[in-house]
C-alpha positions in Angstrom: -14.9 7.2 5.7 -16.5 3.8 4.8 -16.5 1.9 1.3 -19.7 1.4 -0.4 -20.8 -2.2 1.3 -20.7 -4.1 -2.4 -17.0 -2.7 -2.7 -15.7 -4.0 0.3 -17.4 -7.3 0.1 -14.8 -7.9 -2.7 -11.7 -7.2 -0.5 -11.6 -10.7 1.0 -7.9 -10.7 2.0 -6.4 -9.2 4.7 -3.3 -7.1 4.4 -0.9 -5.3 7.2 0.4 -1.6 6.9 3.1 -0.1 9.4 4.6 3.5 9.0 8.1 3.8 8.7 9.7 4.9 12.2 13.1 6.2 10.7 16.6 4.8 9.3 20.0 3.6 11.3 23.2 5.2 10.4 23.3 3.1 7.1 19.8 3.9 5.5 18.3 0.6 6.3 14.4 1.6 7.3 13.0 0.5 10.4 9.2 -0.7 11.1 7.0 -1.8 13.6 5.8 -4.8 12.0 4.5 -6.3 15.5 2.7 -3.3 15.9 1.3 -3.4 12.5 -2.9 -2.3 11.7 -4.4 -4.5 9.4 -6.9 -3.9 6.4 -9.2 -5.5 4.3 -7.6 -5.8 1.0 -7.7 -7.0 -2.4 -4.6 -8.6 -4.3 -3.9 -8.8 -7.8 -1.8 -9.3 -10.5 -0.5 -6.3 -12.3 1.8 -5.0 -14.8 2.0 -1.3 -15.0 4.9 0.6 -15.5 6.4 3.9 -13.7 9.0 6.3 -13.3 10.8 7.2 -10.3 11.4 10.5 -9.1 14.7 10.0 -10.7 13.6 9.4 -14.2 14.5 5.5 -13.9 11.7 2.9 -14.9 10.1 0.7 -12.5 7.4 -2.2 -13.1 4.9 -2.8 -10.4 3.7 -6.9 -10.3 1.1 -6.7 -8.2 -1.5 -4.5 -7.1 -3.4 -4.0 -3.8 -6.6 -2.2 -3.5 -7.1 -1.3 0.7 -9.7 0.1 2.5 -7.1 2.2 4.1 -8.5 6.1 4.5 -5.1 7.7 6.2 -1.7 9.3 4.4 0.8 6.5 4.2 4.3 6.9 1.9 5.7 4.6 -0.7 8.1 3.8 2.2 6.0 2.4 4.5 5.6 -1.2 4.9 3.3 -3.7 3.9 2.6 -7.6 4.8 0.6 -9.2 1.9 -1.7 -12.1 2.7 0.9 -14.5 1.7 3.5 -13.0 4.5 5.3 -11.7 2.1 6.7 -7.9 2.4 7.3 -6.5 -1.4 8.7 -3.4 -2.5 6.6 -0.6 -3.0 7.1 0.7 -6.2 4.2 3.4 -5.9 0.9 4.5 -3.5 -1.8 6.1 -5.0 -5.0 7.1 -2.8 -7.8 8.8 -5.3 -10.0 11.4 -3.0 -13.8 11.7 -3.2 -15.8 14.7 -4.0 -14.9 15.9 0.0 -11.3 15.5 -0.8 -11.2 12.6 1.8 -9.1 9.5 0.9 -11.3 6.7 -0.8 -9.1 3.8 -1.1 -5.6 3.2 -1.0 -3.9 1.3 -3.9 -0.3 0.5 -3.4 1.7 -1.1 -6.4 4.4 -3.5 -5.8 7.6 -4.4 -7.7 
């Protein structure tokens, strides 16, 4: 799956996605951040608000638009252009008529 080439001419950044491996006996996640695949990307400022699973409100700050066409969970792990590794507050990846992923947009808290 490809972006249309006008679409992806406006992700100028560049930002790195690695899956979560698993969690240590205390819950803290572990990555492979070295290891990492990186995707053109588009960063902006956002202010949108969710709820959790568990009812609870969460406020997303910024927004990133990926040309990233594979599954990935809100617990994944994302490096931001900046170097900067928010939490993700919500992943949302719209399908196209095929039902393949078209983007990935990942919202940050």
């Amino acid at each position: 799956m490809s972006l249309d080439p006008a679409l992806l001419a406006m992700l100028t950044q560049t930002i790195t996605h690695a899956p979560l491996l698993g969690r240590d006996a205390y819950g803290v996640p572990a990555y492979a951040l070295a290891s990492g695949v990186s995707y053109p990307a588009r960063v902006s400022m956002a202010s949108r608000r969710f709820r959790n699973a568990d009812g609870s409100e969460v406020v997303a700050a910024l927004v990133a638009h990926i040309a990233l066409f594979e599954p990935v969970s809100p617990d994944d792990a994302f490096v931001l252009p900046d170097g900067s590794q928010p939490k993700v507050v919500r992943v949302h990846q719209p399908v196209d008529e095929t039902g393949r992923i078209h983007h990935t947009q990942v919202f940050f808290g």
